[in-house]
N, C-alpha and C positions, 0 to 999 in steps of 0.2 A: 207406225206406232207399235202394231204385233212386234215388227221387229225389234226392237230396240227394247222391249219387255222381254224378248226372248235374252236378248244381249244382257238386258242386268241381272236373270236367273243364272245365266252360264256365268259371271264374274261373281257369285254370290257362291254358288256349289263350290268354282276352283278357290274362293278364296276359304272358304272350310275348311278344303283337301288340303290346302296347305299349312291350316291351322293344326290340322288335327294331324298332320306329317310332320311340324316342327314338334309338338308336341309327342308322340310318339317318338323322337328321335332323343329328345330332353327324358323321359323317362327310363330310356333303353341305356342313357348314358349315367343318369343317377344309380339307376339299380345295377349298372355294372360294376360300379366302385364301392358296392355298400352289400352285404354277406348276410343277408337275410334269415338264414339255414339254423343262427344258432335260435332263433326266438321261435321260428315255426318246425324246424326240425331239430328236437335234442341231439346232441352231441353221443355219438356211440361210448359204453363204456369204457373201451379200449382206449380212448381218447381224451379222456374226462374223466376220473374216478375220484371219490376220496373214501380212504379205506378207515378202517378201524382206528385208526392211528393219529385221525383228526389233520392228515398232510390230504392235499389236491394233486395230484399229476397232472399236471397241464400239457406235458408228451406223452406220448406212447410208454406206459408202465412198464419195468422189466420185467416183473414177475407173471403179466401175462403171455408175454412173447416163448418164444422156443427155449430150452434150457441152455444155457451156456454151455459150448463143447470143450474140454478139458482133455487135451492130450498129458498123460503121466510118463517123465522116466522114468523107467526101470532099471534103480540104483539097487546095487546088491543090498541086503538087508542091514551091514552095519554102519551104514547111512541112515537107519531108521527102527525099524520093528527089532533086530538085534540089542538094541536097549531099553526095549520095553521089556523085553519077556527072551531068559536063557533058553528057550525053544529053538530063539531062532541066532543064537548067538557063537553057536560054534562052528568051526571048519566045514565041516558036513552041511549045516544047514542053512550055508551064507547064501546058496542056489535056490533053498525052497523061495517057490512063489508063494507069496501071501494073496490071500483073498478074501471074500465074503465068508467064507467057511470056516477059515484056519484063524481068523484073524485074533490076534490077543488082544486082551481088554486092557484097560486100563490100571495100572496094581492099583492095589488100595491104600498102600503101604508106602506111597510115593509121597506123601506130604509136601510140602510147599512148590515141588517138582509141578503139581497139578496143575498150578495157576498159570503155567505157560506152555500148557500142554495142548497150544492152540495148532500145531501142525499135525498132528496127531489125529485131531479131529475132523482137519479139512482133509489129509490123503484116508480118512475111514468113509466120508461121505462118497470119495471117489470110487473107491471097492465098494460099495455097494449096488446091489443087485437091482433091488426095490422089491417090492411087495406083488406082483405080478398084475398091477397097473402102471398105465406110462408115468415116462416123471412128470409132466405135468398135471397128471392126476395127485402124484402123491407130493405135492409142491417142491421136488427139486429143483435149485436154481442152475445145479448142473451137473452134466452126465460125462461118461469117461468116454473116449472114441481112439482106436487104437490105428488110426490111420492121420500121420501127423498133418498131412495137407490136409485134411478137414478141419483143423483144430481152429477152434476161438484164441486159446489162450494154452500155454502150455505150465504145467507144476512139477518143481523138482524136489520132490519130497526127503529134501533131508531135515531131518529133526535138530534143526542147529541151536535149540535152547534146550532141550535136555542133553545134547551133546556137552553143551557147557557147565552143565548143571553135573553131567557125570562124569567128566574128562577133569574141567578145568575151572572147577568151583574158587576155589584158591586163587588160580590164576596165575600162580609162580611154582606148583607142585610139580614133578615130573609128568605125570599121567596128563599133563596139559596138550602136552606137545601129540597127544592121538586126537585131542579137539581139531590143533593145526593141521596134521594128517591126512582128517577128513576134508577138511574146506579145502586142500590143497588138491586131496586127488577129483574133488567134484569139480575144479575149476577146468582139470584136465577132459574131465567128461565133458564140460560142456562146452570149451573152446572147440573141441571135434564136431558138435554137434552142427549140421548146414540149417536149422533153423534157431540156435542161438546167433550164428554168423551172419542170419540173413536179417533179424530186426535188431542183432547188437544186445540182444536180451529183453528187450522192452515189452514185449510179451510176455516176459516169463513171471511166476508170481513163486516168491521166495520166501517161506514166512522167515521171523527173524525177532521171535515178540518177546522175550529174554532180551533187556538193553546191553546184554554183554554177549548173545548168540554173534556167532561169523566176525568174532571182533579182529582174527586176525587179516582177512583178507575179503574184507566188507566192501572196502574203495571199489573192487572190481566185477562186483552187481548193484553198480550204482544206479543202473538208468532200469532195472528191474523193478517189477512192482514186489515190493516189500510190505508184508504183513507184520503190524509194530504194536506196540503197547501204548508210545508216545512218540514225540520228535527229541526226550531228553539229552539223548547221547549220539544225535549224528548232527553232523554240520548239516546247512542248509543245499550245501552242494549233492549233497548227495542223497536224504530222503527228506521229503515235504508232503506237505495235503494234497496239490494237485498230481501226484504218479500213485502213494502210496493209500496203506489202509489201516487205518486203529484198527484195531483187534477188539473186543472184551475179553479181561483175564478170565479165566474160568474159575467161577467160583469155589470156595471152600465149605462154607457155612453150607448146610440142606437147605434147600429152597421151602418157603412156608407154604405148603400145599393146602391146608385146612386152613386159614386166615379169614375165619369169616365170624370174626365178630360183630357182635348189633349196635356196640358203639367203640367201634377202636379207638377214638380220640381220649377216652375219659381210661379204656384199660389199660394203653402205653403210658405209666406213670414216670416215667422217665422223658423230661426234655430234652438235652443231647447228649448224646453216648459218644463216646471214643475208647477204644481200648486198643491197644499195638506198639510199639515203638516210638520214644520220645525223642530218642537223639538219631537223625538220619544225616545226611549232607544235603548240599548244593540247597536247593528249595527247599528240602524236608525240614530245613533247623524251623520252620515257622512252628512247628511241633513242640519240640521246648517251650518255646515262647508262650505259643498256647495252653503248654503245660500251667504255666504262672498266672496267667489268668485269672483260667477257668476253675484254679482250686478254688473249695470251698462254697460255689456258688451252689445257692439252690438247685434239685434236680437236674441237676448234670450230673456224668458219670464219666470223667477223665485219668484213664488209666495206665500207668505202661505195661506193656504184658509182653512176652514173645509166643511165638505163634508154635505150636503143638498143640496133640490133641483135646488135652483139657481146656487150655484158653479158649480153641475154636470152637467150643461147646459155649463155652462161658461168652463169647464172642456171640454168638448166635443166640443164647436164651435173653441176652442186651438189647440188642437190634430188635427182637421181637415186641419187647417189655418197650420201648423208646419211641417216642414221636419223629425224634429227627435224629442223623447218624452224620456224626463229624467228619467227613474227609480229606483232610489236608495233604497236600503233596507228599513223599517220602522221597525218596533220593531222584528218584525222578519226579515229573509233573503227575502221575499218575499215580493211583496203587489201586491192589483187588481189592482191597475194600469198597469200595463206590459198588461193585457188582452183588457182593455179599450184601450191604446195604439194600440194592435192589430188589435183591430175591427174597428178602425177609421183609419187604415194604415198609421200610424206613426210608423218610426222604430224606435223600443224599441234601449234605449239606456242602457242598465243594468248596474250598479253599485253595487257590492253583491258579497260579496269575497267567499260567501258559499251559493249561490241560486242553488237549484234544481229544475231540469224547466218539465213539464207535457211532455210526449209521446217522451222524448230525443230519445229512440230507435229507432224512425219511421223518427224525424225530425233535420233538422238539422239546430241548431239557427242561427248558423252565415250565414245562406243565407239572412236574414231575420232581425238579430239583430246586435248592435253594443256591444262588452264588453269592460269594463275598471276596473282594480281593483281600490279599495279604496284609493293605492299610487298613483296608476297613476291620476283616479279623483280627487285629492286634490293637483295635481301638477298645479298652477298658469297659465294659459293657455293651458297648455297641452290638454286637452281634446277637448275644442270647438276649437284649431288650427288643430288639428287631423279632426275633422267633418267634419271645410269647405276646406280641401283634398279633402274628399270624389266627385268624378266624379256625375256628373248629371246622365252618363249611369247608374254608378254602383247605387245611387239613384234610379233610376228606375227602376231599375234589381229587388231590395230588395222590392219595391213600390208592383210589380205585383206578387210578389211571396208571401206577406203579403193578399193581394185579394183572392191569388189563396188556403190559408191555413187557411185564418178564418174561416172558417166555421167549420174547427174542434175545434172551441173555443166557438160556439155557443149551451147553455142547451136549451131545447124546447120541449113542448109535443102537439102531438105526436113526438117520436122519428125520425129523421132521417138518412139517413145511410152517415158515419162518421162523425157524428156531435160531442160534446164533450161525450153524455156519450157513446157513442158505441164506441169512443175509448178507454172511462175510463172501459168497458167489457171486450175492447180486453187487455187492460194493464194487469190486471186481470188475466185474463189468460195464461200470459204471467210469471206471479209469481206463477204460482200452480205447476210446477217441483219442483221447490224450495221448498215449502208448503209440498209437498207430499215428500223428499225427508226429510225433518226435522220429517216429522212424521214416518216415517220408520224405522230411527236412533235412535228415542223415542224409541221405543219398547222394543229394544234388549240390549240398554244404559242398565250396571251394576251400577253406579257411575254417579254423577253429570258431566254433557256434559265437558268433557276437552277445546273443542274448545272453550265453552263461557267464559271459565273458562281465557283461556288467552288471547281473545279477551278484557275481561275487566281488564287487567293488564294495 
């Protein structure tokens, strides 16, 4: 009898043991497939952030990692700084090195030259020095390294839109042909080059934001990361969203630094303003059209004007006085207007059946912007009935978030951290998977790339 009491304790414990081993092994295999971390352990900042800007980084953020390495060629000056400033424009001074020290500013006297005077801005962040904190202190998105096998990304700083702008405005003048000149001897430098030959260009970042910069021999930094205005004037073959990077024009109007009224809905007495050119091409003719409209209609302010010093005054005291700022295409999908509009915290009102707008990744326009397609804008009230909808809150909501984002629309040197070009670095770098990813594919390609092949069908 003991025994057999003994017998049904021992089949009692192992059959436990084995309860509580199947069990144990059911748990070990749930909570292996199931990440518990994020509920009991928060996510590191690096990891998880959302910043000022109302976006989430669900990756690893750019701007907190190391600063992008930026190797520069060293183009003789009338590639560049030689048209900025007669300093450095003669025989003798085509050898000075430009630097943080010598470097010329920007003329004052350059008028409409400014709005694409976005290379300019990017090889000045690169000459700089900093402030005698790391860049990551003083939020550089990138640094200069003068040893090319370190390099991220390589910049050839030619100023190919004020080259245009000063060579071959016209486009049929004689003095055209030193535009061609230039693109012709840069192409020489850079076929020499063993790291143009080694990625085919794809590394290299060319600004280009004048839609008539490098127009003569543009075909042949095609797979270059090209800094643009828009995609108005290149085939799809050769610059797109996924290599290249909108730019913002650089404004004209002064940015409204003081804008701190207690009710700015009721003191901008102006509903939408436009002032600039009426007659443009290609997309811009919606301009015209707009013209016919919107005369006559209650507060609006629909203007033609051309652009010098007194308009851009008049331009900007508008934008100020105005709740919303009209910005319709011009001959391409784009124009500085939208920017000017920005930094005077007027919400853009876009009109542009195919604009491509700077840092979309990071921002989100319709916090901040009103869209209308070209049918909808050309339907007889429809638009400015749609506007005065708009709530005073929601007004205001767009007002302080406009405040709270121009500053990433603002070029300036010394650099600031997120101002336009540390974001136009971080854009940048945000294209080199892709870059690196085309140059890899190059290598081992037998045959002409299939994919472009029916991409351009």
């Amino acid at each position: 009898m003991m025994m057999m009491m003994v017998m049904g304790k021992g089949k009692s414990i192992l059959t436990c043991i084995i309860f509580f081993f199947l069990l144990f092994v059911s748990l070990y295999l749930f909570i292996g497939t199931v990440d518990f971390r994020s509920s009991f352990f928060p996510l590191p900042n690096s990891l998880c952030n959302t910043n000022k800007n109302g976006f989430t980084a669900t990756s690893l953020p750019f701007s907190d990692s190391a600063p992008l390495k930026v190797y520069m060629y060293e183009l003789p000056n009338r590639f560049n700084f030689a048209m900025v400033s007669h300093s450095f424009s003669s025989n003798d001074n085509q050898s000075v090195t430009v630097n943080s020290s010598n470097l010329p500013t920007w003329p004052n006297n350059s008028g409409l030259k400014k709005q694409h005077s976005v290379e300019y801005w990017l090889m000045a962040s690169i000459l700089y020095g900093g402030g005698g904190g790391s860049s990551k202190d003083d939020g550089r998105e990138a640094v200069r390294v003068f040893d090319p096998d370190t390099a991220d990304v390589f910049f050839v700083p030619f100023f190919s839109s004020l080259s245009f702008n000063s060579h071959g405005h016209n486009m049929t003048d004689p003095e055209t042909q030193v535009d061609k000149k230039l693109q012709v001897d840069l192409m020489e430098i850079l076929r020499k080059s063993v790291f143009w030959q080694k990625s085919g260009g794809r590394d290299h970042v060319i600004p280009m934001h004048h839609p008539n910069a490098f127009r003569f021999l543009r075909e042949q930094v095609n797979a270059s990361i090209l800094i643009v205005a828009d995609f108005g004037r290149y085939p799809k073959t050769m610059s797109r969203l996924s290599k290249d990077v909108v730019a913002p024009y650089v404004h004209v109007v002064e940015s409204f630094a003081d804008d701190n009224s207690s009710n700015p809905f009721e003191s901008r007495t102006t509903l939408l303003f436009f002032r600039g050119r009426t007659f443009r091409k290609d997309e811009g003719i919606v301009r015209a059209k707009l013209a016919k409209i919107l005369a006559n209609v209650d507060d609006v302010h629909y203007e033609n004007s051309f652009a010098n010093g007194d308009s851009i005054k008049a331009s900007s005291q508008g934008m100020r006085s105005s709740k919303f700022c009209l910005n319709p295409a011009g001959d391409t999908p784009s124009s500085n207007r939208l920017f000017d509009a920005i930094v005077s915290h007027c919400v853009p009102v876009i009109v542009s059946d195919k604009i491509e707008l700077p840092f979309e990744d990071e921002l989100d326009y319709t916090q901040f912007s009103v869209f209308f397609s070209v049918k909808e804008a050309l339907e007889p009230g429809y638009m400015v009935g749609q506007l005065r909808q708009v709530s005073k809150d929601r007004w205001e909501e767009m007002w302080r978030k406009l405040k709270n984002i121009s500053g990433h629309y603002e070029y300036q040197y010394p650099p600031k951290k997120e101002d336009a070009v540390n974001m136009l670095w971080r854009q940048i770098r945000h294209k080199l998977p892709s870059a690196k990813l085309s140059e890899h594919r190059s290598r081992r390609l037998k045959i002409p790339d299939w994919w472009d092949r029916r991409r351009r069908r």
